[in-house]
ChimeraX commands (.cxc) that place a marker at each C-alpha (Angstrom):
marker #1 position 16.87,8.52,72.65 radius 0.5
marker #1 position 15.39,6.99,76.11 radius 0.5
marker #1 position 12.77,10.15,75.47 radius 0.5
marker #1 position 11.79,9.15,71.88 radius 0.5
marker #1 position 11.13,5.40,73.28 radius 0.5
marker #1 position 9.32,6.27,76.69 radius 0.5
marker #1 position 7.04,9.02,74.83 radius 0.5
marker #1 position 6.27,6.41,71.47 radius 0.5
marker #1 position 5.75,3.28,74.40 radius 0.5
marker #1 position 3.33,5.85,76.32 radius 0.5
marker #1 position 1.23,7.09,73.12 radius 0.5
marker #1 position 1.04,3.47,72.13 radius 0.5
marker #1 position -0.56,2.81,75.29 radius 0.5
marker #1 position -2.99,5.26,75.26 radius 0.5
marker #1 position -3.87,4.32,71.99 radius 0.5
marker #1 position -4.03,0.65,72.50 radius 0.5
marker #1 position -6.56,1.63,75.37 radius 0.5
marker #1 position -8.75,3.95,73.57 radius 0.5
marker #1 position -8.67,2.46,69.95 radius 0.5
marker #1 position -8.05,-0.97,71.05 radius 0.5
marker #1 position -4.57,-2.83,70.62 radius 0.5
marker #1 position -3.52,-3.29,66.69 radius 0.5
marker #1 position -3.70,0.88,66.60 radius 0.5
marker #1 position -1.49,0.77,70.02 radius 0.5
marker #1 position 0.77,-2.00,68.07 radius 0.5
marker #1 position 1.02,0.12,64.73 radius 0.5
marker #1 position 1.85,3.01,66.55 radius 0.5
marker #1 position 4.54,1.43,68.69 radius 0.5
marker #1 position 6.01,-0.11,65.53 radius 0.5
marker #1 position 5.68,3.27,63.34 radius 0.5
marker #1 position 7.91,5.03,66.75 radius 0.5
marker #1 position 9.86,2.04,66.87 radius 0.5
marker #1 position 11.31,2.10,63.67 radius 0.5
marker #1 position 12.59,5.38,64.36 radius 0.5
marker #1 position 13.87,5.20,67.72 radius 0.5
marker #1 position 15.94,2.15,67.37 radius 0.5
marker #1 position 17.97,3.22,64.56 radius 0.5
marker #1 position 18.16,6.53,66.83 radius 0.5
marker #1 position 19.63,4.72,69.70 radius 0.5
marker #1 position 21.70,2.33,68.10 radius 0.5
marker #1 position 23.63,5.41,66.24 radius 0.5
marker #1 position 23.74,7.39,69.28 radius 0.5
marker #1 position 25.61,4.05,71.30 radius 0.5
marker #1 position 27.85,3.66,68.10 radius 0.5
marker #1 position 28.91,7.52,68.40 radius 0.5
marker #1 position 29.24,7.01,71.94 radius 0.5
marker #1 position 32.09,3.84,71.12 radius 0.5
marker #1 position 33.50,5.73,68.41 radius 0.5
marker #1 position 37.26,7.60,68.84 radius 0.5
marker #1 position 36.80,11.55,68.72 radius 0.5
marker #1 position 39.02,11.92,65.85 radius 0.5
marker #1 position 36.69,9.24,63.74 radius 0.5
marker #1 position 32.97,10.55,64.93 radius 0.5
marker #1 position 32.26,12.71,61.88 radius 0.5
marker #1 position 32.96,9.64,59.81 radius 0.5
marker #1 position 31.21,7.68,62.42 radius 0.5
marker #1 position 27.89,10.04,61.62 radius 0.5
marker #1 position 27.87,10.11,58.41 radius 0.5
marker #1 position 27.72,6.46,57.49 radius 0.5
marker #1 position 25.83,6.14,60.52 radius 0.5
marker #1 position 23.00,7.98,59.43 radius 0.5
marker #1 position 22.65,6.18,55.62 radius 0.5
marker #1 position 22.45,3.39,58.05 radius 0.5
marker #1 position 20.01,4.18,60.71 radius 0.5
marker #1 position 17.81,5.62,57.65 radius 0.5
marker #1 position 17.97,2.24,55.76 radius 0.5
marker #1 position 17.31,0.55,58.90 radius 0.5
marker #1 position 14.65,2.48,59.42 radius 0.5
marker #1 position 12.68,1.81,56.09 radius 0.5
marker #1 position 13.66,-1.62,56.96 radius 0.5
marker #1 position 11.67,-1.23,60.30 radius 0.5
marker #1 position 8.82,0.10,58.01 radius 0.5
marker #1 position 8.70,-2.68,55.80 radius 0.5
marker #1 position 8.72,-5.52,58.56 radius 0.5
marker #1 position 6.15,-4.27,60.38 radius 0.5
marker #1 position 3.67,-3.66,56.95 radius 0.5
marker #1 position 4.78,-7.53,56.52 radius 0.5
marker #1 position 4.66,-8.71,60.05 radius 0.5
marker #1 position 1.37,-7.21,61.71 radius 0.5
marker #1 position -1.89,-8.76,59.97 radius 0.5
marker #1 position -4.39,-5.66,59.36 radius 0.5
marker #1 position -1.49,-2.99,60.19 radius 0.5
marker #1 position -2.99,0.86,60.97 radius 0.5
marker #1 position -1.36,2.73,58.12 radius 0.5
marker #1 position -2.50,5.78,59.84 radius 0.5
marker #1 position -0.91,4.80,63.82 radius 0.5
marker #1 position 2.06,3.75,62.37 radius 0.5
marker #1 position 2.33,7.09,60.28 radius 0.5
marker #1 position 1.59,9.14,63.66 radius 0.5
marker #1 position 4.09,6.92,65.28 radius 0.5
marker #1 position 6.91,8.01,63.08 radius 0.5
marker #1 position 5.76,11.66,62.85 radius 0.5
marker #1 position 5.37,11.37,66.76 radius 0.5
marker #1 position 8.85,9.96,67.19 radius 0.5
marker #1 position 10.85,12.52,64.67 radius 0.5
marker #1 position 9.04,15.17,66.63 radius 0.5
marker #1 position 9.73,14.18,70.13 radius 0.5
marker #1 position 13.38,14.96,69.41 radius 0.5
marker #1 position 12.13,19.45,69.56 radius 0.5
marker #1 position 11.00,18.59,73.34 radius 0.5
marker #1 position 15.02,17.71,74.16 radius 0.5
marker #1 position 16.02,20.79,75.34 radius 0.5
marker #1 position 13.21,21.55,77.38 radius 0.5
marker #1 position 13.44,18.08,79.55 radius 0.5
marker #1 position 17.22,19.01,79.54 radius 0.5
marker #1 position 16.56,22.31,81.20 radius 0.5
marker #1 position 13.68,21.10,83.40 radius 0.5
marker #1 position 16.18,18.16,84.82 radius 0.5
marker #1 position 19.22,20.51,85.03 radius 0.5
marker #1 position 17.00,23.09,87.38 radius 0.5
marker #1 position 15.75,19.86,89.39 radius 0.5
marker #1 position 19.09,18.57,89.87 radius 0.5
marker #1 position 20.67,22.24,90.94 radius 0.5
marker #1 position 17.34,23.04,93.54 radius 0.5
marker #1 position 18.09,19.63,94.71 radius 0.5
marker #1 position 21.90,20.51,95.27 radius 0.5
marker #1 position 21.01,23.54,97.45 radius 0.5
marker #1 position 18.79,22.31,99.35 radius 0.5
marker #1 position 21.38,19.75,100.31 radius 0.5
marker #1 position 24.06,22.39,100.62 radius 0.5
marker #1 position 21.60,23.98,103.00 radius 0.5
marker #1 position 20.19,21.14,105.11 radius 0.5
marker #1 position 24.42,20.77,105.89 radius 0.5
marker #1 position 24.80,24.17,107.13 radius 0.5
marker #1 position 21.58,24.11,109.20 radius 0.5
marker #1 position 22.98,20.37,110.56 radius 0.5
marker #1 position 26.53,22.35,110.88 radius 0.5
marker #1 position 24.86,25.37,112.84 radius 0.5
marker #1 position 22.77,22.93,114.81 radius 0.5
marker #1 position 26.07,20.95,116.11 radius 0.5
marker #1 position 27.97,24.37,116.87 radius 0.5
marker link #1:1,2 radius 0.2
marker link #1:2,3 radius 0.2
marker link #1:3,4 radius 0.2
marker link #1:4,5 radius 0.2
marker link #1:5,6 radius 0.2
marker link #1:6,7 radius 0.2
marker link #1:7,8 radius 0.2
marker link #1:8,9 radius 0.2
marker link #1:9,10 radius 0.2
marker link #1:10,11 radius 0.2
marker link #1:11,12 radius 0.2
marker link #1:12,13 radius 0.2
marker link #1:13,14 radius 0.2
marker link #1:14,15 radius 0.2
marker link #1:15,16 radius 0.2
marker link #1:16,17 radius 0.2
marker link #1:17,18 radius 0.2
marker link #1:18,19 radius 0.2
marker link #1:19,20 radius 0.2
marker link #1:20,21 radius 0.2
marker link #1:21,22 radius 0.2
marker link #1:22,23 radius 0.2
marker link #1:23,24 radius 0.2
marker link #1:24,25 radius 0.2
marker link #1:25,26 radius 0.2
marker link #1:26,27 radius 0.2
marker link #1:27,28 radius 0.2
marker link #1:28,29 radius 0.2
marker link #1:29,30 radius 0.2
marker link #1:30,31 radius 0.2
marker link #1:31,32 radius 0.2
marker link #1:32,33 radius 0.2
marker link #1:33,34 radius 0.2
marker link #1:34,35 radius 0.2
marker link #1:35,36 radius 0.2
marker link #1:36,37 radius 0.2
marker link #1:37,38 radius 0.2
marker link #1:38,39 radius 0.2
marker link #1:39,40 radius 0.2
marker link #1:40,41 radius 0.2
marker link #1:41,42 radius 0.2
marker link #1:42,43 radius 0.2
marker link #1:43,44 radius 0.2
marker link #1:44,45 radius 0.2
marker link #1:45,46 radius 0.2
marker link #1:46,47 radius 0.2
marker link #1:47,48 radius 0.2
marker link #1:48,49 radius 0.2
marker link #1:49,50 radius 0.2
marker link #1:50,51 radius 0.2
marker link #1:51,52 radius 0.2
marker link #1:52,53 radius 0.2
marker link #1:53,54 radius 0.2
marker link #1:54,55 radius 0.2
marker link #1:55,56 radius 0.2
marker link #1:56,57 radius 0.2
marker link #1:57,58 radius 0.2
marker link #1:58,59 radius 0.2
marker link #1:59,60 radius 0.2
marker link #1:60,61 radius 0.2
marker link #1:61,62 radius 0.2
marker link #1:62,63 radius 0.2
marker link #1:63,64 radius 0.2
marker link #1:64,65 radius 0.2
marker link #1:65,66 radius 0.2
marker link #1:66,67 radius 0.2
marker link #1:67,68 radius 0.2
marker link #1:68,69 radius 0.2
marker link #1:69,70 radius 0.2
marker link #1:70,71 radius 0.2
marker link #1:71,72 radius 0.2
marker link #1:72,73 radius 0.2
marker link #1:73,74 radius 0.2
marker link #1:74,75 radius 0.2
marker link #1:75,76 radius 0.2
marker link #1:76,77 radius 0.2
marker link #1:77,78 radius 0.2
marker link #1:78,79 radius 0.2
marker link #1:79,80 radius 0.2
marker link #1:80,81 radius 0.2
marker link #1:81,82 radius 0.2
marker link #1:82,83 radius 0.2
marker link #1:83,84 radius 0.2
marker link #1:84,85 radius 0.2
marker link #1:85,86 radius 0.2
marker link #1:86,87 radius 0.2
marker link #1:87,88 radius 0.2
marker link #1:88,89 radius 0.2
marker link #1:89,90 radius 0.2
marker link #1:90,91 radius 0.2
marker link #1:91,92 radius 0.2
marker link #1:92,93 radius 0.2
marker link #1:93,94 radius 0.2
marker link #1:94,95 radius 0.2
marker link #1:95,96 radius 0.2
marker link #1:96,97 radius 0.2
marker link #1:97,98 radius 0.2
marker link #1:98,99 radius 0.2
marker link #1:99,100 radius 0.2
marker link #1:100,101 radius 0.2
marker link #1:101,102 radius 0.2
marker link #1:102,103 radius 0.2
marker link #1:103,104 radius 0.2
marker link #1:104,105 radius 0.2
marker link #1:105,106 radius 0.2
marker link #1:106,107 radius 0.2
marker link #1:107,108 radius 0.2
marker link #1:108,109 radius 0.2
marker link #1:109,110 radius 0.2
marker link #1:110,111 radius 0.2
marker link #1:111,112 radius 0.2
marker link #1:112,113 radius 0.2
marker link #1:113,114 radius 0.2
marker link #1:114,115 radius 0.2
marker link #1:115,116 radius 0.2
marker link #1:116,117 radius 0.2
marker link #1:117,118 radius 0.2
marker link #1:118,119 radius 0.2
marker link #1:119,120 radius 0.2
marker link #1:120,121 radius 0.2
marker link #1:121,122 radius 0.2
marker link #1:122,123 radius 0.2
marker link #1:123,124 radius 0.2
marker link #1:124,125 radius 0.2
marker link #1:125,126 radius 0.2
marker link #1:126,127 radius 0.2
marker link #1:127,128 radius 0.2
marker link #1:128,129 radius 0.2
marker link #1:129,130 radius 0.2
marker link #1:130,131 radius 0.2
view
């Protein structure tokens, strides 16, 4: 969730500074409309009793879909001269983002173990020091 919304803020940055700022906008809007919904479900699930999260879900996700087209729909109304084409890579972008999960789960799990040890070690050479 804070992936999908740091990787659709950078991309709109870039392209707000190579294509000039309504592309950036689009695009931001397009990932937007998808990451919202995605982090207002995954707070809701997070509130939600065990026993009731499958219910939870599923009328969670009709919502965060219609909420979504929603999203869609404002921003075509809202932003004058929209960039069908950014907002389109914003949403593709922002759906995809999601696949790269795992990977930043397993990249800050190994930081946060080599960080451990090294603690672990920097005690026992402190410890060994003092003896």
């Amino acid at each position: 969730m804070l992936l999908q919304a740091a990787i659709t803020v950078l991309a709109g940055i870039i392209a707000w500074l190579i294509w000039g700022p309504l592309v950036g906008l689009s695009l931001v809007a397009g990932g937007g409309s998808i990451a919202l919904p995605n982090a207002l479900l995954a707070i809701r699930l997070k509130m939600s009793r065990p026993q009731s999260a499958p219910m939870v879900l599923l009328i969670g996700e009709f919502v965060k879909i219609g909420l979504s087209v929603l999203l869609l729909w404002a921003a075509s109304q809202w932003i004058a001269g929209l960039s069908w084409g950014a907002l389109i890579v914003g949403v593709i972008l922002a759906l995809k983002v999601l696949l790269l999960t795992p990977w930043v789960q397993s990249v800050a799990d190994r930081r946060s173990a080599a960080q451990a040890e090294l603690a672990h070690q920097s005690t026992k050479i402190e410890s060994s020091i003092e003896s």
